[in-house]
N, C-alpha and C positions, 0 to 999 in steps of 0.2 A: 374525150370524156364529157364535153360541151361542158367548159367553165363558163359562170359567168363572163368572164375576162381573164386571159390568159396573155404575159409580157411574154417578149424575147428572150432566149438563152433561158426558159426556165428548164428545173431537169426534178424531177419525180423520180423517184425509185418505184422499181416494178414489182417492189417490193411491200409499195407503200398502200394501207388501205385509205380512199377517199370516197366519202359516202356525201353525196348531194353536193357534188362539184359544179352542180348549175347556180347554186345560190355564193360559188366561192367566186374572188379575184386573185389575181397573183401578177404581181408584178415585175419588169424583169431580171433579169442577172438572179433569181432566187434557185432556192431547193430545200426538194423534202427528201430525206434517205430515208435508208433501209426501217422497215417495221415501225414507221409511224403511223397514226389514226388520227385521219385530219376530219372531222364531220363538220354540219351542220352551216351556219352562216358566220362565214372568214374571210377575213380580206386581210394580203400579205404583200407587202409592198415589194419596190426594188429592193437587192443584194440581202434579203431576206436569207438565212439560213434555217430548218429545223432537223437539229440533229437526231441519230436514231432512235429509234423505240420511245419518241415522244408522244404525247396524245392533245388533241387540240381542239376542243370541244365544244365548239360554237353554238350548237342548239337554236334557240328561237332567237337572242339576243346578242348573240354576234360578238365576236373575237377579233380585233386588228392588231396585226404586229406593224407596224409602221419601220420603213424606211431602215436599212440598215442594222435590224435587229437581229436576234440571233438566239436560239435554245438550242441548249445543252442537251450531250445521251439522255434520257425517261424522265424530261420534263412535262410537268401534269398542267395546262391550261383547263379550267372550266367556268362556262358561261352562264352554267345552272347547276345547281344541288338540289338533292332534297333535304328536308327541316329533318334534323336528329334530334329534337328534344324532346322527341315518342308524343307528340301532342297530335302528329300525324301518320299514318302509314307509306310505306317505303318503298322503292325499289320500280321500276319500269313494266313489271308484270299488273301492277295495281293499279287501276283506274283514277284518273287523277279529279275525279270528286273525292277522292278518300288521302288525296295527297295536298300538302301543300309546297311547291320547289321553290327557291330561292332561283331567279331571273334575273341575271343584270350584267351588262357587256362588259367588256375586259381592252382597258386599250395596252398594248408596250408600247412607247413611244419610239420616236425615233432614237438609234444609237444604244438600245438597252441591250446588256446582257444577262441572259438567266443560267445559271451555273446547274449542272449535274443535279439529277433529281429534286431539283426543285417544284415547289404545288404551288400555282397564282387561282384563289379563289374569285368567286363569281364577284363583279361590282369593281376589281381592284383597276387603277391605273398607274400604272410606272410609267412616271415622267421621264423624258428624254434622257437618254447619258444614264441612264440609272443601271445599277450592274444588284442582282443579287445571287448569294454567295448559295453554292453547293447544300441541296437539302434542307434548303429555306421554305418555310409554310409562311406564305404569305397571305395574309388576311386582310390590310389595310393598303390604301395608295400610297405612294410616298412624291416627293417633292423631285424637280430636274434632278437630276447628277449628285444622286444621294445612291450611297452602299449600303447594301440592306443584308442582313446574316442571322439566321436563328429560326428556332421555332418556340412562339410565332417570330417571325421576321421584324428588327426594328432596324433601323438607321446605325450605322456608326461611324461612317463617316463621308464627305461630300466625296467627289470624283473629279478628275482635270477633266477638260477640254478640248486639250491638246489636237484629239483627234479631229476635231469640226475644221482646220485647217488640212489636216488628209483628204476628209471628205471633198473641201474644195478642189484642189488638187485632182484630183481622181474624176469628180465630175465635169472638168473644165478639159482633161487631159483624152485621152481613148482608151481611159476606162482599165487598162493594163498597168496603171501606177508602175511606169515602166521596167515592170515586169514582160517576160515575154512567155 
């Protein structure tokens, strides 16, 4: 598919649609399952999961999942919007002199999780360790190893650590966390 850059052990679903995989990375130990919609300009680091029927929509300003992250069944990533306050015209068939879109990258950090149908709007970053909860509309960044729940999505409470010691472990070990 000529990825920008393509890790080891990654595994795509042939299920999965990827539009302008030259301008993507992906790092390795990752995967994308069944009926996702990866477009645009992406970069997905190692042990990257995206679960299915997610959409991941990097467009001009670009989407990184960082390091160990991970989305949930039909979570929604977007890099761009268009302006809904009818002050402009809408939708992808319109000539974008008549449009105005909101543009602005999206980072997850490392170690985040996004719960079941969750939306992370254009500009947002989730800092490291940050988990939000199932069907979160996330409009704002939030802080490391903060739990985020609602629509919109605020904080409610921080997250352990714990795991940054697995992490070691696993990266130090062959990678089977001995498992077999």
């Amino acid at each position: 598919m000529d990825f920008a850059s393509l890790g080891k052990n990654v595994r795509i679903s042939d299920k999965a649609a990827i539009y302008g995989a030259d301008q993507m990375r992906i790092g390795d130990h990752s995967r994308i399952d069944d009926f996702c919609v990866v477009s645009g300009l992406v970069e997905i680091g190692r042990n990257v999961h995206v679960g299915p029927f997610c959409l991941v929509a990097g467009g001009t300003p670009g989407i990184r999942l960082e390091d160990f992250s991970g989305l949930a069944y039909r979570v929604t990533v977007f890099a761009q919007s268009d302006d809904y306050s009818g002050a402009t015209m809408t939708n992808p068939t319109v000539p974008a002199w008549f449009k105005q879109e909101m543009r602005l990258p999206v980072r997850v950090g490392r170690h985040v999780i996004v719960g079941t149908g969750a939306i992370i709007a254009p500009g947002v970053e989730l800092g490291d360790g940050s988990a939000v909860g199932a069907g979160s509309l996330v409009l704002k960044s939030c802080l490391p190893w903060s739990i985020l729940a609602g629509m919109p999505a605020r904080k409610i409470k921080e997250r352990r650590q714990d795991l940054l010691q697995l992490e070691a472990t696993y990266l130090t070990g062959d990678g089977s966390g001995g498992q077999e």
